[in-house]
SETIRO-958253 format. One record per residue (C-alpha): residue number from 1; residue in three letters; x, y, z. Coordinates in nm, 2 decimals, m for minus. Layout:
+-----+------+--------+--------+--------+
| seq | type |   east |  north |     up |
+-----+------+--------+--------+--------+
| NUM |  ALA |      X |      Y |      Z |
...
+-----+------+--------+--------+--------+
% end
This chain:
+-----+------+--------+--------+--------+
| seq | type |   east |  north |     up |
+-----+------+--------+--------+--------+
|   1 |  UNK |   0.00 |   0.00 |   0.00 |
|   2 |  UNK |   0.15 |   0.37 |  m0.12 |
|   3 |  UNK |   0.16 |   0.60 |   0.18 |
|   4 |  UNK |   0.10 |   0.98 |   0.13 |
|   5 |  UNK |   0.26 |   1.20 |   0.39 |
|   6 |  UNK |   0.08 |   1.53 |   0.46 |
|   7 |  UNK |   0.33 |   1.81 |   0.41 |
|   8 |  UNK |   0.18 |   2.01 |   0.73 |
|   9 |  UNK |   0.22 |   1.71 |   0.98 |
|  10 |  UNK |   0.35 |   1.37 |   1.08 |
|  11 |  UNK |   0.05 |   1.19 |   1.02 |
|  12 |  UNK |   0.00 |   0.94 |   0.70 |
|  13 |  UNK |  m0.29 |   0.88 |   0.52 |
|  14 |  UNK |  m0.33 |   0.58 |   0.29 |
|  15 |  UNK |  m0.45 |   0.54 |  m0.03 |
|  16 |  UNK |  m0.82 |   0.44 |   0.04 |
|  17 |  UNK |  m0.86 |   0.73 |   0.26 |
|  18 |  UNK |  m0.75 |   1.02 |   0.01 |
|  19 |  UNK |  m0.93 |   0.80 |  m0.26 |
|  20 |  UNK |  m1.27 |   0.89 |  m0.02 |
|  21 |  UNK |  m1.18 |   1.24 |   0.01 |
|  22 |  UNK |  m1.13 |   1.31 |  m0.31 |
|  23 |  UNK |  m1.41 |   1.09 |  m0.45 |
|  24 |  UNK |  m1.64 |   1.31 |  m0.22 |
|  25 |  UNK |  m1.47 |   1.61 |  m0.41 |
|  26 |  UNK |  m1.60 |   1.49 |  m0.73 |
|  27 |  UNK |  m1.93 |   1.44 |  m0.58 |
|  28 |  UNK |  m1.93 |   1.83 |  m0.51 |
|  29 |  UNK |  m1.88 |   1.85 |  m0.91 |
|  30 |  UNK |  m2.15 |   1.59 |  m0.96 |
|  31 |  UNK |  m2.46 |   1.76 |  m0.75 |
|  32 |  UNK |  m2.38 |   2.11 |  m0.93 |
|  33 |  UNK |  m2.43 |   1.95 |  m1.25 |
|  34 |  UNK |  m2.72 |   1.81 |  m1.12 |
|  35 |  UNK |  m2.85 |   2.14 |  m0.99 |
|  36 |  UNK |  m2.80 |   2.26 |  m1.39 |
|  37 |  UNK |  m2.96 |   1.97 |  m1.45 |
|  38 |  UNK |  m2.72 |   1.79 |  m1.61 |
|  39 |  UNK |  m2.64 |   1.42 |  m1.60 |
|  40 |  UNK |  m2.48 |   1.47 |  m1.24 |
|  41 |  UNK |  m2.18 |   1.30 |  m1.30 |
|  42 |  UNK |  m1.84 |   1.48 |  m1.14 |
|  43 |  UNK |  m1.46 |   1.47 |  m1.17 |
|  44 |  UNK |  m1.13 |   1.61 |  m1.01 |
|  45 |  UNK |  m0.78 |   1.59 |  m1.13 |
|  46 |  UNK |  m0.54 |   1.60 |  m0.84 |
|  47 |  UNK |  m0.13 |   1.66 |  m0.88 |
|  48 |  UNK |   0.09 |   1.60 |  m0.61 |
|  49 |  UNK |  m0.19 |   1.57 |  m0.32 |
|  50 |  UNK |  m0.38 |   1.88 |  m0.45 |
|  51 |  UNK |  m0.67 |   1.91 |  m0.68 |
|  52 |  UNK |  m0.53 |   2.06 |  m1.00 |
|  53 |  UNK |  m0.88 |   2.09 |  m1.21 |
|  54 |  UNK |  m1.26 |   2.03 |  m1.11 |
|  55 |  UNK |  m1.54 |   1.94 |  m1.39 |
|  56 |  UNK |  m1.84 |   1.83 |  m1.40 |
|  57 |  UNK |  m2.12 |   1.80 |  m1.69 |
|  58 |  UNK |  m2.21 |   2.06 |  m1.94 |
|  59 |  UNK |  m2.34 |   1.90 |  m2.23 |
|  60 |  UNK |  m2.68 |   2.06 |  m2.19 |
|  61 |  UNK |  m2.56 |   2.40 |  m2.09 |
|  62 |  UNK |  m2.34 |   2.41 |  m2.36 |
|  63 |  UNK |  m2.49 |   2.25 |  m2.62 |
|  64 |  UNK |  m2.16 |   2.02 |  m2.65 |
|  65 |  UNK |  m2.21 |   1.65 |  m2.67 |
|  66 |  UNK |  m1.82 |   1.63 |  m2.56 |
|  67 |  UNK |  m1.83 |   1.83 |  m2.28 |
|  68 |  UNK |  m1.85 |   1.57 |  m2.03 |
|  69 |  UNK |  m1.70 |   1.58 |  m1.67 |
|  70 |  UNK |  m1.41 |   1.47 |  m1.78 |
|  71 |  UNK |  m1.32 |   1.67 |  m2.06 |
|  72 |  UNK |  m1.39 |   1.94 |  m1.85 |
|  73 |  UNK |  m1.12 |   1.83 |  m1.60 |
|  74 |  UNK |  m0.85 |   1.76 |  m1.83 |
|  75 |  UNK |  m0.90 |   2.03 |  m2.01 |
|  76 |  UNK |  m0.85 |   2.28 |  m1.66 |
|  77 |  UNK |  m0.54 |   2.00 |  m1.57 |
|  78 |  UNK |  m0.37 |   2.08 |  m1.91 |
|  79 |  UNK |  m0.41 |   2.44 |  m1.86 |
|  80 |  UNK |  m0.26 |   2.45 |  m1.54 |
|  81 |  UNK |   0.01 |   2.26 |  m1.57 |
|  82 |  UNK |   0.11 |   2.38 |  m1.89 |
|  83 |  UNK |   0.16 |   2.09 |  m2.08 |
|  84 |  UNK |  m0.13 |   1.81 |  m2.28 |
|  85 |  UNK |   0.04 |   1.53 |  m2.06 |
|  86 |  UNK |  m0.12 |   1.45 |  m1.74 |
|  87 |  UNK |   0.13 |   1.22 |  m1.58 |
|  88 |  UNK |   0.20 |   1.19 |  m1.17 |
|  89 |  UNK |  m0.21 |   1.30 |  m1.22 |
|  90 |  UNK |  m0.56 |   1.11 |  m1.09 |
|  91 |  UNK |  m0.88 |   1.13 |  m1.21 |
|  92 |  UNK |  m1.14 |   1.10 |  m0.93 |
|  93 |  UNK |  m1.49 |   1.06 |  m1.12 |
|  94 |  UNK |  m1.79 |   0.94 |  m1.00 |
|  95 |  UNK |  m1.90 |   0.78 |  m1.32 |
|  96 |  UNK |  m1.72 |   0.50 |  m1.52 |
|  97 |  UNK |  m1.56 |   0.69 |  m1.79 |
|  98 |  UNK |  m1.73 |   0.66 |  m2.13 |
|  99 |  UNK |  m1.52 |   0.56 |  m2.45 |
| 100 |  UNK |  m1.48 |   0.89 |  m2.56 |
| 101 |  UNK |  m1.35 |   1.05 |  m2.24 |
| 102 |  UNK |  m1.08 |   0.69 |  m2.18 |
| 103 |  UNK |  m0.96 |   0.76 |  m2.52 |
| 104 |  UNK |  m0.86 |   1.15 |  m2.43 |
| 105 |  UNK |  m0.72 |   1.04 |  m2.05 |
| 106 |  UNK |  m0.49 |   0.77 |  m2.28 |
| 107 |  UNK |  m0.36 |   1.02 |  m2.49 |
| 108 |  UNK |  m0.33 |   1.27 |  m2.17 |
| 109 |  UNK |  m0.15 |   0.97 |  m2.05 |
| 110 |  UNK |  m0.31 |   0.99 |  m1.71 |
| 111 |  UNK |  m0.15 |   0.81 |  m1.42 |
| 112 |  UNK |  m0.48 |   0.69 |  m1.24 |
| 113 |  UNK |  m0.84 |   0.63 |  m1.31 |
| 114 |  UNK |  m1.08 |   0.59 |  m0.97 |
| 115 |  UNK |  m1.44 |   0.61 |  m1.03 |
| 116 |  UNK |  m1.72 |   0.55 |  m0.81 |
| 117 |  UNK |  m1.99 |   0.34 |  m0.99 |
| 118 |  UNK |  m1.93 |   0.12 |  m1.36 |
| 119 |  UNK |  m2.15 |   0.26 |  m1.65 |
| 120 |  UNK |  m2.26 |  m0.11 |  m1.76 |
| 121 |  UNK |  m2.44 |   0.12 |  m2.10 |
| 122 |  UNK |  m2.13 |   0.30 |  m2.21 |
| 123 |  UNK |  m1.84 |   0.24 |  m2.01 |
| 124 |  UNK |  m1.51 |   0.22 |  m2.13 |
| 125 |  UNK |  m1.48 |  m0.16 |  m2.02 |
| 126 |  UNK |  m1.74 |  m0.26 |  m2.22 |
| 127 |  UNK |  m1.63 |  m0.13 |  m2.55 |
| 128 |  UNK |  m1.28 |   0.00 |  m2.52 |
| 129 |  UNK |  m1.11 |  m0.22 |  m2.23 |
| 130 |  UNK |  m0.73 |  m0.10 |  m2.45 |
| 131 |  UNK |  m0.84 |   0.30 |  m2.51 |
| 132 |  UNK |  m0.61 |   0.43 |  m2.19 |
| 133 |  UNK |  m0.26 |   0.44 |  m2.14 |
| 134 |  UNK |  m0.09 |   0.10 |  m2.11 |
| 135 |  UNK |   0.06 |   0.24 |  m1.75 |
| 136 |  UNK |  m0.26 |   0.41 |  m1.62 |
| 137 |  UNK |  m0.41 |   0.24 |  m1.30 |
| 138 |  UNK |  m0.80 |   0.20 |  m1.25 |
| 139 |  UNK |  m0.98 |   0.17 |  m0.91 |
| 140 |  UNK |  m1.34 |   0.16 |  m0.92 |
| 141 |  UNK |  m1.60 |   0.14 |  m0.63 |
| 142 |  UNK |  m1.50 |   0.41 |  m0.41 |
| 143 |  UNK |  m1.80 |   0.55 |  m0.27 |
| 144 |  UNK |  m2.03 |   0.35 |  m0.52 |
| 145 |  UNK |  m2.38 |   0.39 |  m0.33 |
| 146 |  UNK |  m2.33 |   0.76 |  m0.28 |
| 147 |  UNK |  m2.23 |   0.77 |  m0.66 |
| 148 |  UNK |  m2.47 |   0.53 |  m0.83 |
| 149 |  UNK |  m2.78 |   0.68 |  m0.63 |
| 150 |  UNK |  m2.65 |   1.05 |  m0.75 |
| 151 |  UNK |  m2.76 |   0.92 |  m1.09 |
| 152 |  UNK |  m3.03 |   0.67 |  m1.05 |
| 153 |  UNK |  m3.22 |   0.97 |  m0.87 |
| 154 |  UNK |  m3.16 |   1.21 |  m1.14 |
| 155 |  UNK |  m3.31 |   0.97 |  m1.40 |
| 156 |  UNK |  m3.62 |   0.89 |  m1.16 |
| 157 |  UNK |  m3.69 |   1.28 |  m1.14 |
| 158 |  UNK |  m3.71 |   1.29 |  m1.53 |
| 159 |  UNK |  m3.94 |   0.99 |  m1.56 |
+-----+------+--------+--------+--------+
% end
């Protein structure tokens, strides 16, 4: 198990706990995008122990079928690093990555993946198990319930 040291302190935290915490970041992003009502799906792109970028979806508000959570984030990520490669860099999202949005984080080159809750429709497992970078690491389940029900509720309110 990787141990992150907080810069501030002597105390560690380990992987599952700052994959929580920033999970419930994303979750932020998600509920605004809900609240726009968008698709409330939610992502954060953290460097070093900080969160780089935030994004969640905007499809509807823009009128952009690619501006999903992710794009969002990557986009910011790029920006503030200064460069299209978004090595030493995790996604948190609390959605299963679609194809579209696995084949930018491969040619980003992303790190890590963690997502909350699998997209059995149109995940990227399904249909593009090969799209991200040979190196990138995926964790999935981290706070699951909280992000499955964000969804399964926002498609019950439109029914």
């Amino acid at each position: 198990m990787t141990i992150y040291y907080s810069e501030n302190t002597d105390e560690t935290i380990n992987n599952k706990d700052l994959d929580i915490h920033f999970m419930q970041q994303a979750l932020v992003e998600a509920k605004q995008a809900g609240e726009r009502d968008e698709v409330p799906i939610g992502a954060v792109i953290v460097c070093q122990g900080r969160i780089i970028a935030r994004g969640h979806n905007l499809t509807e508000t823009l009128t952009d079928v690619t501006a999903h959570a992710e794009m969002q984030a990557i986009t910011a990520a790029a920006q503030f690093l200064g460069g299209k490669y978004l090595t030493d860099c995790t996604l948190y999202v609390t959605v299963e990555p679609c194809v579209m949005c696995a084949g930018a984080l491969g040619w980003a080159q992303i790190s890590r993946i963690v997502y909350g809750a699998s997209d059995e429709k149109r995940g990227f497992k399904r249909f593009a198990p090969n799209a991200l970078h040979p190196k990138t690491e995926i964790v999935s389940g981290i706070l699951e319930a909280d992000c499955s029900k964000l969804v399964k509720d926002f498609f019950k309110k439109k029914r």
